[in-house]
C-alpha positions as CSV (number, residue, x, y, z in Angstrom):
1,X,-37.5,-11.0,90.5
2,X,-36.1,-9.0,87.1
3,X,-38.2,-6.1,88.9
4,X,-35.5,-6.5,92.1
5,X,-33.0,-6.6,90.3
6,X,-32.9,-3.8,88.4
7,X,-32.7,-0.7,90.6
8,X,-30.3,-3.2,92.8
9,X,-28.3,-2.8,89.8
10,X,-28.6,0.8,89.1
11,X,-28.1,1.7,92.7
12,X,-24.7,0.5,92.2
13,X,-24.0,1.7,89.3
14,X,-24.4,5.3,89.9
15,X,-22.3,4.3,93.4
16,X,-19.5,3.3,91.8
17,X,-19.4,6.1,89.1
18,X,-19.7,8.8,91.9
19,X,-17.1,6.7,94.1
20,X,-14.6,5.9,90.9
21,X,-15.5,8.1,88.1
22,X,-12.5,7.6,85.7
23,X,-12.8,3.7,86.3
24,X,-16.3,3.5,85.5
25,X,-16.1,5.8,82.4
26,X,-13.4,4.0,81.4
27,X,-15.2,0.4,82.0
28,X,-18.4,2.4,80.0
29,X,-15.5,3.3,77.6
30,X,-14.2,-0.7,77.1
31,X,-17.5,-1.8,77.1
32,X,-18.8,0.3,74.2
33,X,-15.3,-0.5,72.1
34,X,-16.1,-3.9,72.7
35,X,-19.6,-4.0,71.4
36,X,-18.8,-1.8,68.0
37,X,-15.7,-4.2,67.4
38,X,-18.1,-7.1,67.7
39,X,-20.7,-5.7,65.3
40,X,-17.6,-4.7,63.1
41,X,-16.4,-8.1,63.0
42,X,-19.7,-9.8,62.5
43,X,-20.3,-7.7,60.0
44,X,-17.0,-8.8,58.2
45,X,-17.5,-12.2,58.8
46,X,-21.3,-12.4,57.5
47,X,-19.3,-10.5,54.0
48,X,-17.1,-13.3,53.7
49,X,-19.2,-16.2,54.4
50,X,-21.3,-14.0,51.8
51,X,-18.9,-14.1,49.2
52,X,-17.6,-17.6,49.8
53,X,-21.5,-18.6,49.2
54,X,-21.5,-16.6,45.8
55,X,-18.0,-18.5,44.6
56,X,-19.7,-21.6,45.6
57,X,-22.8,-21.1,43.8
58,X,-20.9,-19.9,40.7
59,X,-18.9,-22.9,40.2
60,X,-21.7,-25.2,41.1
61,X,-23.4,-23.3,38.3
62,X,-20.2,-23.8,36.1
63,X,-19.7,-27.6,36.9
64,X,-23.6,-28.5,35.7
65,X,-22.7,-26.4,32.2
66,X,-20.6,-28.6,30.4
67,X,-17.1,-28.3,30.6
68,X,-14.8,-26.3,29.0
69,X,-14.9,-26.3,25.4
70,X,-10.7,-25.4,26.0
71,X,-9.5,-29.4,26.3
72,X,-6.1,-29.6,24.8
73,X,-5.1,-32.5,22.3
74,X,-3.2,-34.0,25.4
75,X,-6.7,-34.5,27.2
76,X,-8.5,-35.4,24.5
77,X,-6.0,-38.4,23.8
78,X,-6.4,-39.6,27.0
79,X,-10.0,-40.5,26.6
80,X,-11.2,-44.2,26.0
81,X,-13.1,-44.0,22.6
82,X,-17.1,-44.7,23.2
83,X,-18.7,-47.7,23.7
84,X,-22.2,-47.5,25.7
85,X,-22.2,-51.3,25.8
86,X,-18.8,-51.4,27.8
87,X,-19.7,-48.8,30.1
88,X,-23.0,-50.2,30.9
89,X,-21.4,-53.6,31.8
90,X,-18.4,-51.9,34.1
91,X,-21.6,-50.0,35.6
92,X,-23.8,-53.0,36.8
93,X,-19.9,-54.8,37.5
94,X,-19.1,-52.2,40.2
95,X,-23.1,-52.3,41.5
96,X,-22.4,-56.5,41.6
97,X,-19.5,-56.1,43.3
98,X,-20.4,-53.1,45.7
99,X,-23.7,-55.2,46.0
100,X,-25.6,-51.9,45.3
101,X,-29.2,-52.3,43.7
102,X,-29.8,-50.0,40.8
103,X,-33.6,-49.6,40.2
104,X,-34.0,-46.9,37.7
105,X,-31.4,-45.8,34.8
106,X,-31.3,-43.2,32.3
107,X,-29.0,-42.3,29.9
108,X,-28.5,-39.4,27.4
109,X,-26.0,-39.1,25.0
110,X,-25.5,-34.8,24.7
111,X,-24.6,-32.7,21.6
112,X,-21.5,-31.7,21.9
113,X,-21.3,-31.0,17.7
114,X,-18.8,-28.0,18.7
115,X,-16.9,-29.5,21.6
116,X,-14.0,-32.2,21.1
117,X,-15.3,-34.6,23.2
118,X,-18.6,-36.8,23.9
119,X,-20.6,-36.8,27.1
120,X,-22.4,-39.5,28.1
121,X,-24.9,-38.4,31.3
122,X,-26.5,-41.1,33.3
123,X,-29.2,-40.4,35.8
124,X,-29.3,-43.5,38.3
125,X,-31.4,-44.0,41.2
126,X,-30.7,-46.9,44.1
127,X,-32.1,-47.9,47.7
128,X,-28.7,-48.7,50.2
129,X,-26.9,-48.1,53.0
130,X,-24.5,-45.3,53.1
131,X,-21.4,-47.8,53.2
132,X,-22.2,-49.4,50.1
133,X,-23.1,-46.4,48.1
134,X,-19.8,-44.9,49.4
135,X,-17.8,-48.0,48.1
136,X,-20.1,-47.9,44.5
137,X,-18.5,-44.1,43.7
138,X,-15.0,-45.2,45.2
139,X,-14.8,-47.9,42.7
140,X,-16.3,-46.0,40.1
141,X,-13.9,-43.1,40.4
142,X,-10.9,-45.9,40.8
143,X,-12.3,-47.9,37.4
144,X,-13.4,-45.5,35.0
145,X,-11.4,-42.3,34.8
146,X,-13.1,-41.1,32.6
147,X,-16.3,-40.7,34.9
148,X,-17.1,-37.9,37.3
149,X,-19.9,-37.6,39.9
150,X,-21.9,-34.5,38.8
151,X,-24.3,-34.7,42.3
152,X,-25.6,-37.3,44.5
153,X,-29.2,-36.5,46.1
154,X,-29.9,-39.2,49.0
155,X,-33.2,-39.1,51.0
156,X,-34.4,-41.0,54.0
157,X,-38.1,-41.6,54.1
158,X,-38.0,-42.5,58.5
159,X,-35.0,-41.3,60.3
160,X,-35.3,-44.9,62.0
161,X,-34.2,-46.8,58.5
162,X,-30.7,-47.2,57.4
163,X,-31.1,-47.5,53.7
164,X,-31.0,-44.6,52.0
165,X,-32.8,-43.5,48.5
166,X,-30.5,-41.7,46.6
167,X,-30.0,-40.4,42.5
168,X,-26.5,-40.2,41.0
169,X,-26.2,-38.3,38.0
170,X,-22.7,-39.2,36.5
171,X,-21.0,-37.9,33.3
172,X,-18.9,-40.0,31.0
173,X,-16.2,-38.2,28.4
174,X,-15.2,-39.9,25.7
175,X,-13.1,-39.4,22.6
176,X,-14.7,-38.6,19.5
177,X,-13.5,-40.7,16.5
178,X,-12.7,-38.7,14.1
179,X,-15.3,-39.4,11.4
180,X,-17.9,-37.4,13.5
């Protein structure tokens, strides 16, 4: 069929560019400004969606590092002082009331000797539904200030299951008392 078609097509065209020259240069004309202002503009596009990638990568690269060594006395004040045993019972409290299962914990106290502040990472790993891992970080950020979600890596082992697996990795900040 493509075999038909094709000298159907070029039959015509050399008709109509003997028959109306300056219209069919200046269609041959449109149609070649058309296609370079395409490529142009992809070309552009692909650069920013380019550059947009790099800024994302380079703060994703900036919020693992720890955070600014730059936080004023105002911030610093505003931080609970540290108590691992409090946190861990507001933790499982939110899971209870979120009824989220948490099945594996870590945590990890950093060295921050030079830095005004304490971190407290936890690495936490849970089985769900999306809904009520959705309402376990709501809470969390609502309760504990203090707290941010550093990522959140969910898996689903059969795309026919609801639950999903997923590993939180929070950070805490806290005030360092002033006796080191």
């Amino acid at each position: 069929m493509s075999l038909v078609i094709f000298p159907y097509c070029r039959f015509h065209l050399f008709r109509w560019s003997r028959a109306y020259p300056i219209v069919f240069w200046l269609v041959v004309a449109s149609a070649f400004v058309l296609v370079i202002t395409s490529a142009l503009w992809g070309f552009q596009t692909l650069g920013a969606v380019e550059s947009e990638s790099a800024i994302l990568r380079l703060s994703q690269k900036q919020s693992t590092s720890s955070p600014s060594p730059d936080m004023g006395p105002v911030m610093q004040n505003e931080l609970p002082e540290f108590n691992s045993a409090q946190f861990v019972a507001t933790l499982n409290h939110l899971a209870e009331l979120t009824a989220m299962p948490i099945d594996d914990v870590a945590f990890n106290l950093d060295d921050t000797a030079n830095l005004p502040y304490l971190r407290y990472r936890v690495k936490l790993s849970t089985a769900a539904i999306y809904p009520v891992i959705r309402s376990f970080v709501d809470r969390l950020r609502g309760e504990l200030s203090n707290v941010s979600l550093d990522a959140i890596s969910c898996a689903r082992p059969d795309i026919g299951e609801a639950e999903l697996t997923c590993e939180l990795a929070l950070s805490a900040f806290y005030r360092k008392s002033p006796h080191g």
